[in-house]
N, C-alpha and C positions, 0 to 999 in steps of 0.2 A: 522588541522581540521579533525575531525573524516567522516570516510565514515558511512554514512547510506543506510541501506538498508531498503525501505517499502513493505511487501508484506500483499498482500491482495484477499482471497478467495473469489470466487464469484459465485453464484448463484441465476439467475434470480431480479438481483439488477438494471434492467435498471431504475425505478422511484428515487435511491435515486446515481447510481455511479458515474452521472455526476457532480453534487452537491460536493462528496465526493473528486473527483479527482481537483479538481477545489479547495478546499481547501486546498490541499495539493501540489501544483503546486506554491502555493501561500506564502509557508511556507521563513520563513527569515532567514533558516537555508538550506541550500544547499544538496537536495538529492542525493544520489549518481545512486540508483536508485528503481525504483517501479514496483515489479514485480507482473503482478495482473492475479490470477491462476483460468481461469473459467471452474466451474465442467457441459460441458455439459448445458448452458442456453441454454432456448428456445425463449427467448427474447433475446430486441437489446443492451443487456448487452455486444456483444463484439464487438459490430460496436462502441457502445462509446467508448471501450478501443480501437480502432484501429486509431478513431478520434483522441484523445490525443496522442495517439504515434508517428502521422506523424509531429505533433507539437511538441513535446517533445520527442527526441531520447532516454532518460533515461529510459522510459517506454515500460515497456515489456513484451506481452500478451503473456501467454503458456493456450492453450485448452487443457485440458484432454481427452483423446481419449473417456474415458467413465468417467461417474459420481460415483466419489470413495466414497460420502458421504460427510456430512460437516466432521465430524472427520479424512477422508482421504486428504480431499483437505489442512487443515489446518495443517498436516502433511506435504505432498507437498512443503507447505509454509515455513517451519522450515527446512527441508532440502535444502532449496533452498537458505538459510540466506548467507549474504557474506560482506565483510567489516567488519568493526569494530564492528555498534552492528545492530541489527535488529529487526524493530517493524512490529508485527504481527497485521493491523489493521482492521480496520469493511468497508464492502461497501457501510453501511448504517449511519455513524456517518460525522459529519461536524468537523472540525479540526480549532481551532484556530491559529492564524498566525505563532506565538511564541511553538506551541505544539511541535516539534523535537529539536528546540535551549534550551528549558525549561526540555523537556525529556533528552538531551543530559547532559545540565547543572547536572541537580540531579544525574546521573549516573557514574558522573567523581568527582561528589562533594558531594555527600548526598543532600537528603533534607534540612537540614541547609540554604542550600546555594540560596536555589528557591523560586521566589517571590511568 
């Protein structure tokens, strides 16, 4: 089985991170882990990541000292990849259950192969 890695930028996403993280926690593909890079919120964008993380040890919040920008943080994010492969994703999207087992699949197999 392949490691995945999720990371995911963040800025001021408390309205949609919980939602997000929650789909993704849910996934029936096995993360390896989810490293979520907050630039600097001033909302409760990272008491919810700290919430998931005492739940979930995979998960794992880095604060940027200062706010590098979205282009910087998402930078952060690519350098930070590890495992096998690594999805760079949104704070603000909902993930289907099958979205990593299905992204995984097409990556070792081509589209062809994906329902």
């Amino acid at each position: 089985m392949k490691k995945v890695t999720v990371c995911i930028p963040v800025y001021n996403a408390e309205s949609t991170l919980r939602r997000t993280l929650e789909t993704l926690v849910a996934q029936d593909y096995p993360i390896h882990k989810i490293k979520v890079f907050d630039n600097q919120s001033s909302d409760g964008s990272v008491e919810i990541v700290r919430e998931f993380s005492a739940i979930y040890p995979y998960i794992e919040l880095h604060i940027n000292e200062k706010n590098l920008g979205g282009e910087g943080n998402f930078t952060k994010c690519i350098q930070a990849s590890e495992g096998d492969f690594t999805a760079l994703l949104h704070s603000d999207d909902l993930y289907e259950k099958n979205f990593i087992s299905e992204s995984v699949k097409a990556i070792e197999h081509g589209n062809e192969n994906v329902a």
